[in-house]
TITIRO-338115 format. One line per field, with one value per residue (C-alpha): residue in three letters; x, y, z. Coordinates in steps of 0.5 Angstrom, whole numbers, always signed. Example, Ala and Ser with C-alpha at 12.3 -4.5 7.8 and 13.67 -1.06 7.14 Angstrom:
# TITIRO-338115
aa = (ALA  SER)
c1 = (+25  +27)
c2 = (-9  -2)
c3 = (+16  +14)
This chain:
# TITIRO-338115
aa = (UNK  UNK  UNK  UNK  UNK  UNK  UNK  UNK  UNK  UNK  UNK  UNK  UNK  UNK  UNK  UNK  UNK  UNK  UNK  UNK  UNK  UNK  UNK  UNK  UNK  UNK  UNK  UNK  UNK  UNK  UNK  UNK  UNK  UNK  UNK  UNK  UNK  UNK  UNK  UNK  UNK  UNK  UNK  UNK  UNK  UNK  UNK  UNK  UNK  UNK  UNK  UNK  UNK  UNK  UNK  UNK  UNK  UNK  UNK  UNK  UNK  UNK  UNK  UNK  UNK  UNK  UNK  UNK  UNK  UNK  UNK  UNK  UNK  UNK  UNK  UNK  UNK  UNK  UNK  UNK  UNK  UNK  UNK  UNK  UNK  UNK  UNK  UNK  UNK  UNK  UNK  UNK  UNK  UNK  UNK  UNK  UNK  UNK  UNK  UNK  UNK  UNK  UNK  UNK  UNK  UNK  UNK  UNK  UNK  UNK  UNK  UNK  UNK  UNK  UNK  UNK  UNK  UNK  UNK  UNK  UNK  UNK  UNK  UNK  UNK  UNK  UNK  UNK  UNK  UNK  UNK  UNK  UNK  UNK  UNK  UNK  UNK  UNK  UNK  UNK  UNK  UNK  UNK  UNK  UNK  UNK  UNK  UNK  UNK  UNK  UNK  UNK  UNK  UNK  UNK  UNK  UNK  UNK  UNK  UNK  UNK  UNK  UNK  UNK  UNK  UNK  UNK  UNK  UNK  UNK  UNK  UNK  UNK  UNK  UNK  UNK  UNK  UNK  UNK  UNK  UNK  UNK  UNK  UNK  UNK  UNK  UNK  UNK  UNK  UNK  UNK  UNK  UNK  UNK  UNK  UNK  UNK  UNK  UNK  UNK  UNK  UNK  UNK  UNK  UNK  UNK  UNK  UNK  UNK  UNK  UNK  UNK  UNK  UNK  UNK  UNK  UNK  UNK  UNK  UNK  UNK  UNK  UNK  UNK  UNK  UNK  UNK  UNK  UNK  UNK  UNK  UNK  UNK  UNK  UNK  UNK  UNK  UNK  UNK  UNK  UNK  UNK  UNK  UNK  UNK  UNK  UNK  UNK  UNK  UNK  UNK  UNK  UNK  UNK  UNK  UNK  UNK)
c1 = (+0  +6  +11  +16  +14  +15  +20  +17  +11  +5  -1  -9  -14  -22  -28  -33  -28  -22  -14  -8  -2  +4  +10  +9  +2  -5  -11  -18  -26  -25  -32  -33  -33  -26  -22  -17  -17  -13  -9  -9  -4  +0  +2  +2  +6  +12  +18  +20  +26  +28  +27  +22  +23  +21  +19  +12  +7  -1  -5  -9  -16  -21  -25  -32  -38  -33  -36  -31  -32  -28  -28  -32  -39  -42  -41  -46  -49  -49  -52  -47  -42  -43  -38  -38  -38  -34  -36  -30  -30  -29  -34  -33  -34  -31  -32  -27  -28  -34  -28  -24  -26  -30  -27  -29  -29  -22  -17  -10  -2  +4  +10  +18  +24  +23  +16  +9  +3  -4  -11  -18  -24  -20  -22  -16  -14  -12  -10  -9  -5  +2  +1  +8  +8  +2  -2  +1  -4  -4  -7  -10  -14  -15  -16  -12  -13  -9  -11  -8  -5  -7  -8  -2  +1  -2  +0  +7  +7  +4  +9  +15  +12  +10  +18  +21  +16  +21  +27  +31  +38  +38  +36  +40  +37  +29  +30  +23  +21  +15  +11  +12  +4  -1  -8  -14  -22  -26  -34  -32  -28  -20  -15  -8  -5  +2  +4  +10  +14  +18  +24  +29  +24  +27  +24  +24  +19  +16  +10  +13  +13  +19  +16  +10  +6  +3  -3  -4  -10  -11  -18  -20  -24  -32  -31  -25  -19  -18  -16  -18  -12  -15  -8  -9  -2  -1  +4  +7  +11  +7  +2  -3  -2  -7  -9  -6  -14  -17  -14  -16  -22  -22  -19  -25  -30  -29  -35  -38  -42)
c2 = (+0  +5  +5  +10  +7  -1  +0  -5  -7  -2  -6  -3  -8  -5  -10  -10  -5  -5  -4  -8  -4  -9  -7  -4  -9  -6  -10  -6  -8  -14  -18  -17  -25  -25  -21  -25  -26  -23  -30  -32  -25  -26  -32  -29  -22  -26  -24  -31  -27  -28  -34  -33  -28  -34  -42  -42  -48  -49  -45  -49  -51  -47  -50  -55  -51  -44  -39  -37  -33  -32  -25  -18  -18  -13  -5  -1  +5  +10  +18  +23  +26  +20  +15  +10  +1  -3  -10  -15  -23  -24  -22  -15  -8  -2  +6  +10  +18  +21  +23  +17  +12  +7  +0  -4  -10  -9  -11  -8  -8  -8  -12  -12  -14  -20  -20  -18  -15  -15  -13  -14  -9  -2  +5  +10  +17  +22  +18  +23  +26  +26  +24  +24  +18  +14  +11  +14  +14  +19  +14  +6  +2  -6  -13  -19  -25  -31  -37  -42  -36  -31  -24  -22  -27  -25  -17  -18  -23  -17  -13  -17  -18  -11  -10  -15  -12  -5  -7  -7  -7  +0  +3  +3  +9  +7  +6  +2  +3  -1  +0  -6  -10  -7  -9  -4  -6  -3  -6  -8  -14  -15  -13  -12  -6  -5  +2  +1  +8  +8  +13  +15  +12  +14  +21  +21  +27  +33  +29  +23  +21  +22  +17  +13  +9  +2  +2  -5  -8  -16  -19  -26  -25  -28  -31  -34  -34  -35  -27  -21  -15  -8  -4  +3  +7  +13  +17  +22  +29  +32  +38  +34  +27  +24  +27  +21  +22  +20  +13  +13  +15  +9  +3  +6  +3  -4  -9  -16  -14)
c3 = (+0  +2  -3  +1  +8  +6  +1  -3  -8  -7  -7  -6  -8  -7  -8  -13  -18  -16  -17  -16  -17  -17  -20  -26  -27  -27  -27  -26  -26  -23  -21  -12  -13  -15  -9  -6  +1  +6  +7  -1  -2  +3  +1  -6  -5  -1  -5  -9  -9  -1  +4  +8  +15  +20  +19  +18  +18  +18  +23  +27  +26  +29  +34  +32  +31  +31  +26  +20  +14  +8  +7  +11  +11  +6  +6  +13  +10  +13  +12  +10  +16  +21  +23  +19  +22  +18  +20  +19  +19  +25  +29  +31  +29  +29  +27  +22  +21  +17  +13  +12  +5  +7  +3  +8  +3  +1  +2  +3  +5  +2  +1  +4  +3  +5  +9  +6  +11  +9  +11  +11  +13  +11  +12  +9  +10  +6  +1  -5  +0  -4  -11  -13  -8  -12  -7  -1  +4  +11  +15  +14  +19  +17  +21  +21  +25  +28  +31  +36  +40  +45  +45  +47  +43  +37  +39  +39  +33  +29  +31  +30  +23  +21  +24  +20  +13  +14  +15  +9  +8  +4  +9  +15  +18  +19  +28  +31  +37  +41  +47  +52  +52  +55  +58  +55  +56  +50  +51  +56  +53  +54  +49  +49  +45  +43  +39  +35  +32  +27  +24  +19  +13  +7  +3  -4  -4  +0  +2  +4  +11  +16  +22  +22  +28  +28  +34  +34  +38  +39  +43  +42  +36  +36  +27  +23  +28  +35  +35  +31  +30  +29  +26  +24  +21  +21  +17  +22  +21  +15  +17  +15  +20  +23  +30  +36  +38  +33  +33  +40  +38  +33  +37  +43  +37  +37  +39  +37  +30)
């Protein structure tokens, strides 16, 4: 999704007409039926390329009589101006700005050196914001989901991945820095949030972004997976980045569907 920030492939996938910038390749007006789910292209962008960052082996399965979907359930409409739900497979829910576009049953992510990351359930801002950077986007919330761990499990493993995504040997300037694990209630259910910071992303224009934060939020998931992850990222240090309130305000939203 972020060609600067991931320094790799740009990747938007939007349902019903939609684009896949890959490269060079563009594909469009493609039936809704066609999109991939999120771990399809997973599996698809790992760069053929590399090995794989870390050994990797089916998920266990889910429990007998567990719900599962392959992909979000359709788009909420709501009247102009009002938070807009985005309901995702796993049995949760979660709000995203009047402002922000709704791709709810979207797909999005972006491929690194030598891991890629992806994500259903997709709300983005700004994300004409810098055209010299093609898809760049100010601000983009997804949800991904893990099965056969716990939250705080799954929170550092979401971490460790998107780490691993933007770290490349050309540049050796880019710093992380994470928050230790912390419990939080939404909904009164439990959750675990971890915020990861990143510096010294490499610039190619004006508008691309010098930081950039990852807010990772696990909670045991109702559909699909063990545990659902809601990750909103920020691009930080431009005049228009996202306010640290307004992630606030959407990690305070989830809540079962």
């Amino acid at each position: 999704m972020r060609s600067k920030r991931s320094i790799g492939t740009r990747l938007l996938i939007i349902a019903g007409s939609f684009v896949v910038v890959w490269g060079v390749t563009q594909v469009a007006n493609q039936k809704n039926e066609a999109v991939p789910d999120v771990d399809t292209l997973a599996t698809a962008l790992v760069p053929r390329t590399s090995a794989a960052a870390v050994p990797t082996s089916a998920p266990p399965p889910l429990p007998p009589g567990f719900p599962s979907m392959d992909r979000p359930p359709p788009k909420i409409e709501v009247p102009e101006g009002q938070p807009q739900p985005i309901a995702t497979k796993f049995g949760l829910t979660y709000d995203i700005p009047a402002d922000w576009r709704n791709f709810s049953t979207g797909v999005a992510g972006w491929n690194g050196h030598s891991e890629s990351v992806t994500y259903s359930a997709v709300g983005l801002f700004g994300d004409d914001h810098c055209p010299e950077s093609g898809y760049a986007q100010l601000a983009m919330s997804g949800a991904t989901g893990r099965r056969g761990m716990d939250a705080a499990t799954a929170a550092v493993d979401e971490a460790d991945k998107i780490q691993r995504s933007l770290t490349e040997p050309e540049a050796p300037d880019v710093r992380f820095h994470r928050t230790a694990p912390t419990e939080v209630r939404i909904h009164g259910r439990s959750a675990i949030r971890i915020t990861l910071s990143v510096t010294g992303l490499p610039r190619e224009v004006d508008c691309d972004p010098p930081e950039a934060r990852y807010d990772i939020v696990a909670t045991p998931a109702l559909a699909t997976a063990n545990v659902m992850l809601l990750v909103i990222d920020s691009s930080l240090g431009l005049p228009e980045s996202l306010d640290e309130t307004v992630t606030d305000q959407i990690i305070s939203t989830l809540r079962p569907s």
